[in-house]
C-alpha positions as CSV (number, residue, x, y, z in Angstrom):
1,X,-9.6,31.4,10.7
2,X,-6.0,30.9,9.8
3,X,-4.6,27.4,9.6
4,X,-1.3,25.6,9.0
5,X,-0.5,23.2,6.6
6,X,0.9,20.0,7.3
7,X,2.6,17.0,5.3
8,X,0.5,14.3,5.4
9,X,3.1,11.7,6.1
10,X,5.4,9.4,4.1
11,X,3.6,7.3,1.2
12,X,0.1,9.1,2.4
13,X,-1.4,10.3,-0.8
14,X,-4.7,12.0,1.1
15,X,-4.9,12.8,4.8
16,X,-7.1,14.7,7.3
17,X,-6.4,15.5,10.9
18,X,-2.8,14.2,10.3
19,X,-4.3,11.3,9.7
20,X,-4.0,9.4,6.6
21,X,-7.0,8.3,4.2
22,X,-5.6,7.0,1.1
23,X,-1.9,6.0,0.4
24,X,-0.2,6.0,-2.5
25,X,0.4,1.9,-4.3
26,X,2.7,-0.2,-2.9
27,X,1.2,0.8,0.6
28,X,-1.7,-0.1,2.3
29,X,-3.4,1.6,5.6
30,X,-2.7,0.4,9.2
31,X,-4.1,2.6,12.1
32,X,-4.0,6.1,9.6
33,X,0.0,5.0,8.8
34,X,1.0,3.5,5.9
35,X,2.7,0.4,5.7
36,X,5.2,-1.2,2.6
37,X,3.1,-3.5,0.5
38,X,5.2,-7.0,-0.5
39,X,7.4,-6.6,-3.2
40,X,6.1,-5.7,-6.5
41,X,2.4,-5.3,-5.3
42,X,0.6,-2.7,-6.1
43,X,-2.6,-2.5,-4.2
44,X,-2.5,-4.7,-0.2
45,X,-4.5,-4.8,2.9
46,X,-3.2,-5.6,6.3
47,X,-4.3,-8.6,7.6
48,X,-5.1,-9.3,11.4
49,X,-2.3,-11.2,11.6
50,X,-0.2,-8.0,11.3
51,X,1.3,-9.5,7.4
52,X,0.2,-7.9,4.6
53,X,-1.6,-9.2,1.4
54,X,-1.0,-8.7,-1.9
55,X,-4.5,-7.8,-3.9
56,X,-2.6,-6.8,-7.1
57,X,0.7,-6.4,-8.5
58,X,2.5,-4.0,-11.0
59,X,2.1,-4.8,-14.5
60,X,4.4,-7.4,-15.8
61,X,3.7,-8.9,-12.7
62,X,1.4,-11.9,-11.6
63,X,0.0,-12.4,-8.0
64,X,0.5,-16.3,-6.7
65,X,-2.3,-15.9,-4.2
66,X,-1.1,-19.3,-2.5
67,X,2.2,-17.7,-1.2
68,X,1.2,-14.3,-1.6
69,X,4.0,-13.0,-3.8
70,X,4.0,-11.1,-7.4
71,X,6.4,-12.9,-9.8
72,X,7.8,-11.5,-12.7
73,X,5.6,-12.7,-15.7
74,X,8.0,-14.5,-18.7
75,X,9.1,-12.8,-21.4
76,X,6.6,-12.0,-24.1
């Protein structure tokens, strides 16, 4: 059976169907798409809200879970 190859999609680090399993960080999943995580995050889920939340940051970053952001740690 011969088949074609296609890109799995922008920020989609695994796919199937053309539909995305796995992004790459800084994005999380929403309906097989993949959607910009919040500044400096790393890893996020989409909430049912339709916001996303930050479950961890970059290094040299730490997540303020009360306003969901990742702040730039001090120096040192």
């Amino acid at each position: 059976m011969g088949g074609n190859c296609k890109s799995c999609g922008s920020n989609c680090n695994s796919c199937s169907w053309n539909t995305c399993g796995e992004c790459n960080s800084g994005y999380c999943l929403d309906n097989g798409e993949c959607i910009k995580c919040i500044d400096n995050c790393k890893k996020c889920t989409k909430e049912s809200n339709g916001k996303t939340k930050c479950e961890k940051c970059y290094s040299l970053y730490a997540l303020d879970l009360t306003n969901n952001q990742c702040l730039h740690c001090p120096n040192n």
